[in-house]
N, C-alpha and C positions, 0 to 999 in steps of 0.2 A: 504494500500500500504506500510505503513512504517512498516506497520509487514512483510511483504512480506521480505523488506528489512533486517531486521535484523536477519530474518530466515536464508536466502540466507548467511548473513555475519555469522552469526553461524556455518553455514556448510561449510564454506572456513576456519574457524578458526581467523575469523576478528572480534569477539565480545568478550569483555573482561568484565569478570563480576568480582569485586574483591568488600567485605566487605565497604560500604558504598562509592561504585563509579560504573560508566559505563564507558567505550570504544568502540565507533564504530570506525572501521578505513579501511582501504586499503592498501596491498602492490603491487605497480605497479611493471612491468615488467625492466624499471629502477634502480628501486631499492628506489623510495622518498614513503614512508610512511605518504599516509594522516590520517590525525585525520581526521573523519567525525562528528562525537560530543565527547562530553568529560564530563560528569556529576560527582562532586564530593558533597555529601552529609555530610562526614565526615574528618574531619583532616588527613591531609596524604594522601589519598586515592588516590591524584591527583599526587602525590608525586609517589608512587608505581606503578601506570598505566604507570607513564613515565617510570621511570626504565623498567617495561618488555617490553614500545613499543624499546626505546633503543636497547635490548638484541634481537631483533627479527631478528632471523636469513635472510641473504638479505636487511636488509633495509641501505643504505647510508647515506639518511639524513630523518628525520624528516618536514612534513610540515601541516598548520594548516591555516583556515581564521577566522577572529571573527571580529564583527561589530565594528568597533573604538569607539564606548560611551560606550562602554563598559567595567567595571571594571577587566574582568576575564585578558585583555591583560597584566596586571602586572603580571602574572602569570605566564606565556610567558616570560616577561623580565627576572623576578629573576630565571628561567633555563634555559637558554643559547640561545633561542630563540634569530633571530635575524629577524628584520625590511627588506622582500626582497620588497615588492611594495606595493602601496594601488591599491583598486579595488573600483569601483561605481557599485552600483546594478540598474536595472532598476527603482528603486521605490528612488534612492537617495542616499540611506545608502551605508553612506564607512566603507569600508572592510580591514581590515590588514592582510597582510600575510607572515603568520610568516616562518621559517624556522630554520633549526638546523641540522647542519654539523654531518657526526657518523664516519670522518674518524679516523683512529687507532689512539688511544691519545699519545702523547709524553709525557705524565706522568699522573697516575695514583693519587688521592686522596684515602690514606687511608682511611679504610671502617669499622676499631675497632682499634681506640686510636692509635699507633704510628704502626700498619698494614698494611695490604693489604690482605687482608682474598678472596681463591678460593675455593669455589665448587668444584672437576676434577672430572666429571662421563661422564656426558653426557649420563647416557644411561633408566633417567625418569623423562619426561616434569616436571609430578608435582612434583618433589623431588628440578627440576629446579628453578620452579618459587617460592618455600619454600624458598629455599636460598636466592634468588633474594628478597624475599619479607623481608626477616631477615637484610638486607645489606650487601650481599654476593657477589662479583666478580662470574663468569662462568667461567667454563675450563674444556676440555677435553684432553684424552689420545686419540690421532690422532692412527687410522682412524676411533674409535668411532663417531656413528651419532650427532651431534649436534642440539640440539632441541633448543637454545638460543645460539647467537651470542659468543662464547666466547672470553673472553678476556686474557685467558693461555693457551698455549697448547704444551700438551707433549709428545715425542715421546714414543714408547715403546725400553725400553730398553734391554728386551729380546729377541724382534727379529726386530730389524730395519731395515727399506725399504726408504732410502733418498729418493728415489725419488716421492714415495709417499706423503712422508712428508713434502714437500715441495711445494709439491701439496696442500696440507690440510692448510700449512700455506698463500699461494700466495690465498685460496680462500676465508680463517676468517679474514687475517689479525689481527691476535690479539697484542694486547698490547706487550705480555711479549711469551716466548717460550724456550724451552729447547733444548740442540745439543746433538750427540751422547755422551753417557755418556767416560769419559776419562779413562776406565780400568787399560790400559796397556802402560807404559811411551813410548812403540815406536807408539801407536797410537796420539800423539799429533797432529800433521800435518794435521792427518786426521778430528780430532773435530776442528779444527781450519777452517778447511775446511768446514766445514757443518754451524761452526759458522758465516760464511765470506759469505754463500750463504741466511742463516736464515733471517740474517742483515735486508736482503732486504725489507721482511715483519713485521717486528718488530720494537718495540719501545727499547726493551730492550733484550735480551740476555742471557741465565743461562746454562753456562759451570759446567759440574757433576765430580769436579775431584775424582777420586779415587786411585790415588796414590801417597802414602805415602813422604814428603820432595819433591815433585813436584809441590807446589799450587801455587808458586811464579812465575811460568813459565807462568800461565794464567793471561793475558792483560787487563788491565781495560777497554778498546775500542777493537770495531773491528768494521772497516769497517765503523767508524763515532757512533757506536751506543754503549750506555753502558753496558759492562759485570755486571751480577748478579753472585756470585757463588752459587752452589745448592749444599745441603745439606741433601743426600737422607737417614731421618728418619730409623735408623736399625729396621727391621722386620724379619716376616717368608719370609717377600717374596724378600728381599734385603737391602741393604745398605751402608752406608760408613763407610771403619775402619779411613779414615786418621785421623788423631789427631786432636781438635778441633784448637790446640794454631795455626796450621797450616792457619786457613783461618783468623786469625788477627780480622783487625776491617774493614774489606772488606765488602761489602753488601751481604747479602745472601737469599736464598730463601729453607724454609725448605721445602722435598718434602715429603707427606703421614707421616705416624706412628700416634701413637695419641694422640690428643691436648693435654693431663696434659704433656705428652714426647718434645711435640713441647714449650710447656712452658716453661720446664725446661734448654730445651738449648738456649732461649731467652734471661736467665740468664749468659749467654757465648758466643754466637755466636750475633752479627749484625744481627739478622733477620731482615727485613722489608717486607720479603711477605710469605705466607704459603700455600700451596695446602693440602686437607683435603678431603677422603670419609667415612673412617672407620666409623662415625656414620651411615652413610647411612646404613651398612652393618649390625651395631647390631640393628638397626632401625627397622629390620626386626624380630627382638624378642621384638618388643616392649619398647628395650632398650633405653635411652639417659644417653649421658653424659653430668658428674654434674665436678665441683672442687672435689669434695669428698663429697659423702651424707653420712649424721650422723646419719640417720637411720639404720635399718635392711633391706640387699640387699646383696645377695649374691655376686653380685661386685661393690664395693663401686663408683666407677669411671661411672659404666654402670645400673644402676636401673632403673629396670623395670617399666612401668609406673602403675601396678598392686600392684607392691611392695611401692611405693608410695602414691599413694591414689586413688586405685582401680580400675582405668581406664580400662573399657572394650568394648571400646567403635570397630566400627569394622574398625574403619580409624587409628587403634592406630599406627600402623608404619608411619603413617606422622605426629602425634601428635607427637610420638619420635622426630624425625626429626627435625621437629618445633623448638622443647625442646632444642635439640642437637646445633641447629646453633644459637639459642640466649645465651643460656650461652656460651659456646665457643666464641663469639664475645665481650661478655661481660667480660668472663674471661680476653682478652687483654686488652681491657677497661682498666680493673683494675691493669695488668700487668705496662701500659704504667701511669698510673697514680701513680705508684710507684719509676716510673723512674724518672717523673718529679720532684716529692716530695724530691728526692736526687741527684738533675744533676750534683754532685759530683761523682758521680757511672755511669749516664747515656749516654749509651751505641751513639758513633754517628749518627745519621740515614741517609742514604742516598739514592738516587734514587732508 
């Protein structure tokens, strides 16, 4: 029968197999996420199960029973589990039942050293829960599918639809989220506008300004909730000319370009959160990015994993990926611990 069971929950997508751990679980039509069991074999494991049940698109809160003599309930304690009742079984045994609240957080723990590190695809589960599994935030570019709960989300800037977007936001509720980007100095009103209705959904705010000796004009509030400035990474596909000195010591949020670039103006700008896919995209040659490999690779920043050490394996585009979002997290690691080591230099960090 318990096979029966986990079959069934395998085919809903309710069985969670990750590297020295299980998860059965349930998403009800409410939206409470039961744990059905929870087995951890290895360090972590328990650790990482929760994060993806967390991210699971639909679910509100988190809920769980386990026998009260039992040791696993500290487990429960030290992640944010909370005590909602006890329960008597027929045979005696009291039952705790735990729970865990998933509404939109009103701040955000950096996730690499003095960070906030986002994913923004949404458009593949397993590329998703790679990230997820690296210590990565989720986020998408609205109206992409979301396969994990995200907690960034951005509009498209080339052809915006408010009112969709706002749809996309009123349904993830995410964390942190983006307004129309600020082109043209007589569109103010109007990004203020989108910002004032954003609010609603969010914890935080990120006004995209792009025009030049105008950045002082955007507000550090709106509508109760803190403004982010965004910082959209020059590329082939867009960016910002306004001047760095312009966005001060203001908090900022770098948007896309890539990580060695997102580093380097970390050294300038207030960053404290960064949205990132380009590796997904060379991931697809096999590629990850390093700091700079001191081997032989045709692009020092992007080495192939063949160029490396031989990797031919037929999963290698997620092995990249892998590759991609542990050094890149690590890289800030290291950024931020530089910052520390001189907090004569270090930059203020703020929401």
């Amino acid at each position: 029968m318990i096979f029966e069971t986990l079959h069934d929950s395998a085919e809903r997508g309710e069985l969670m197999l990750v590297e020295g751990g299980m998860c059965h679980w349930h998403l009800r039509n409410d939206g409470q996420l039961t744990i059905r069991e929870i087995i951890s074999t290895k360090k972590g494991a328990g650790s990482l199960i929760l994060r993806r049940l967390e991210a699971t698109l639909g679910a509100t809160s988190l809920f769980a029973k386990c026998p009260a003599d039992l040791p696993a309930n500290w487990w429960y304690t030290r992640r944010g589990f909370y005590v909602e009742r006890m329960e008597t079984t027929k045979s005696g045994r009291k039952l705790i039942c735990w729970r865990k609240s998933l509404d939109t957080p009103k701040h955000l723990p950096n996730n690499a050293g003095g960070i906030q590190l986002f994913y923004c695809a949404g458009k593949n589960s397993r590329l998703d829960e790679i990230a997820l599994d690296a210590g990565w935030y989720l986020g998408i570019q609205a109206p992409n599918h979301a396969y994990y709960r995200p907690l960034f989300v951005d509009q498209n800037w080339k052809n915006p639809n408010r009112e969709k977007y706002m749809q996309a936001l009123a349904e993830h509720r995410p964390y942190m989220a983006t307004v129309l980007d600020w082109e043209e100095s007589g569109q103010f009103d109007e990004v203020m506008s989108w910002a004032t209705e954003a609010a609603q959904y969010v914890s935080v705010v990120v006004i995209i300004p792009k025009v030049s000796g105008e950045v002082w004009r955007v507000p550090d509030m709106v509508a109760g909730k803190p403004v982010r400035l965004g910082y959209s990474v020059p590329t082939s596909y867009g960016g910002t000319t306004v001047p760095l000195a312009e966005f001060g010591q203001r908090p900022v949020h770098l948007l896309g370009g890539s990580p060695h670039k997102q580093l380097e103006l970390a050294s300038v700008l207030n960053a404290v959160s960064v949205d990132c896919n380009l590796h997904a995209e060379r991931a697809n040659n096999a590629q990850y990015w390093t700091p700079k490999f001191s081997g032989k690779a045709r692009n020092p920043y992007y080495p192939q994993l063949q160029e490396v050490d031989g990797w031919k394996q037929p999963n290698a585009p997620y092995e990249a990926f892998r590759r991609s979002c542990n050094n890149i997290r690590a890289a800030w690691e290291v950024l931020e611990a530089k910052r520390l080591a001189a907090p004569d230099v270090q930059l203020a960090m703020a929401i």
